[in-house]
C-alpha positions in Angstrom: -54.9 -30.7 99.4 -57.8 -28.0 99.9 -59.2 -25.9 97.3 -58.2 -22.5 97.0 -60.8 -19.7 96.5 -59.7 -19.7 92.5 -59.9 -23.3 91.8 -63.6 -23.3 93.7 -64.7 -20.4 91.5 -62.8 -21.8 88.4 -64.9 -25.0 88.7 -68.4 -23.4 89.4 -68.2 -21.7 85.9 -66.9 -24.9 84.4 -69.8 -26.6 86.1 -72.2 -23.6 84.7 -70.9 -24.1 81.5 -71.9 -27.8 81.5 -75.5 -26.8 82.9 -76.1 -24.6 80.1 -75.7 -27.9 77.5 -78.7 -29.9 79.3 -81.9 -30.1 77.6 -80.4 -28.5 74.3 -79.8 -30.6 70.8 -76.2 -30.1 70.5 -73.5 -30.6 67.4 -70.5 -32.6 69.2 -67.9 -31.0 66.2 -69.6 -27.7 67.3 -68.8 -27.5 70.7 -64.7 -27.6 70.7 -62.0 -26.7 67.8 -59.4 -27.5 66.5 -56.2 -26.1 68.0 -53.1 -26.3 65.8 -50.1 -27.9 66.8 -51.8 -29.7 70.3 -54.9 -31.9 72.1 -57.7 -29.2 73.3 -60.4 -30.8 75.4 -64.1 -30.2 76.8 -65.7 -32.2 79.8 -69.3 -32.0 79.1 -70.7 -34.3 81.7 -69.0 -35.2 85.5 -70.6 -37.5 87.7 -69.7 -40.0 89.8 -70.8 -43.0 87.6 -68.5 -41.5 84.9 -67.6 -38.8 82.4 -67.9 -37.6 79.1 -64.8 -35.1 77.9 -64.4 -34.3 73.9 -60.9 -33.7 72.7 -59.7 -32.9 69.1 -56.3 -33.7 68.3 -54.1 -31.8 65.5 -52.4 -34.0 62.7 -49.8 -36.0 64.7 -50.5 -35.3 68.2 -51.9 -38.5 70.2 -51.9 -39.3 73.9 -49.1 -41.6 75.1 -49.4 -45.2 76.5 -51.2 -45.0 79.8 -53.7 -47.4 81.5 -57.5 -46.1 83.6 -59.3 -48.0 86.5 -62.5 -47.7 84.2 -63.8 -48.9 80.9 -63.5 -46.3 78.0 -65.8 -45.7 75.3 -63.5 -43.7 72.1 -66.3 -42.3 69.4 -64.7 -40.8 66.8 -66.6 -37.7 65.3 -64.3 -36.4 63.0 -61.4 -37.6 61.2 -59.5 -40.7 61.7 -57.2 -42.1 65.0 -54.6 -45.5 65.4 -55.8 -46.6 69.2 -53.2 -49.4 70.4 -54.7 -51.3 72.7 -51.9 -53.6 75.1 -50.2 -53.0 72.1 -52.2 -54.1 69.1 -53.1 -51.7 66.5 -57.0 -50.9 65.4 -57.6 -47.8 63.0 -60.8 -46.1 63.9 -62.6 -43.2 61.9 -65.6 -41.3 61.9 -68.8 -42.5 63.2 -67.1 -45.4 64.9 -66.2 -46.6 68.3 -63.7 -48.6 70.3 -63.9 -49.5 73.9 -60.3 -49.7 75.5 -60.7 -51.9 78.7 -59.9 -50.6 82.4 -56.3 -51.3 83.3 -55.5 -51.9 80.1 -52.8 -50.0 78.4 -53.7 -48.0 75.8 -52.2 -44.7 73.6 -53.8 -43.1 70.4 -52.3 -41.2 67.6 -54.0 -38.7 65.2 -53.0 -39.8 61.3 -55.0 -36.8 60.8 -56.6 -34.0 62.9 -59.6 -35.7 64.4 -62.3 -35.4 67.2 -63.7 -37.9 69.5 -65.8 -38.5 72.8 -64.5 -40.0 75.8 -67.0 -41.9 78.0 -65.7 -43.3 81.0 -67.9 -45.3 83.1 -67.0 -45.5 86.4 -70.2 -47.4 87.8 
């Protein structure tokens, strides 16, 4: 599938965007809101060897059980999250982290609104 002439120029201003966060101290809460009723999310870094995407989720909302070829790294910022992980339950709130295992199944619900970081290391 090529690229069309808006998704090219759509994803120079996303990667703009990103360049203007390098070499600045940054507040992670700052830099995406909440959004009532839904998931909102920011990639901040995209490399090959992985990624680094913040998402805030509304009271409620969560991601349904799905598995990734790479390792995971779940920070929570803000608030607090249930993560199953191959079906086992593990509460996590703010200022800690989980690491969900590649091709492991795994789903998150928010028991309140609440922010986090995804690393994914692909390398």
């Amino acid at each position: 599938m090529k690229d069309t002439p808006e998704t090219l120029e759509k994803n120079e201003k996303q990667d703009k965007k990103r360049e203007e966060l390098i070499g600045k101290v940054l507040v992670t809460n700052d830099l995406l809101q909440y959004q009532e009723g839904t998931v909102a999310s920011r990639m901040i870094v995209f490399k090959k060897a992985g990624t680094i995407t913040l998402f805030s989720f509304d009271k409620g909302e969560g991601l349904s059980e799905h598995s990734a070829p790479y390792d995971a790294i779940l920070t929570v910022t803000d608030g607090v999250a249930e993560v199953s992980i191959a079906g086992r339950p593990f509460t996590v709130r703010t200022g800690e982290m989980i690491i969900m295992p590649a091709n492991i199944p795994h789903a998150l619900q928010a028991k309140q609104r609440f922010k986090m970081t995804l690393t994914m290391v692909k390398e």
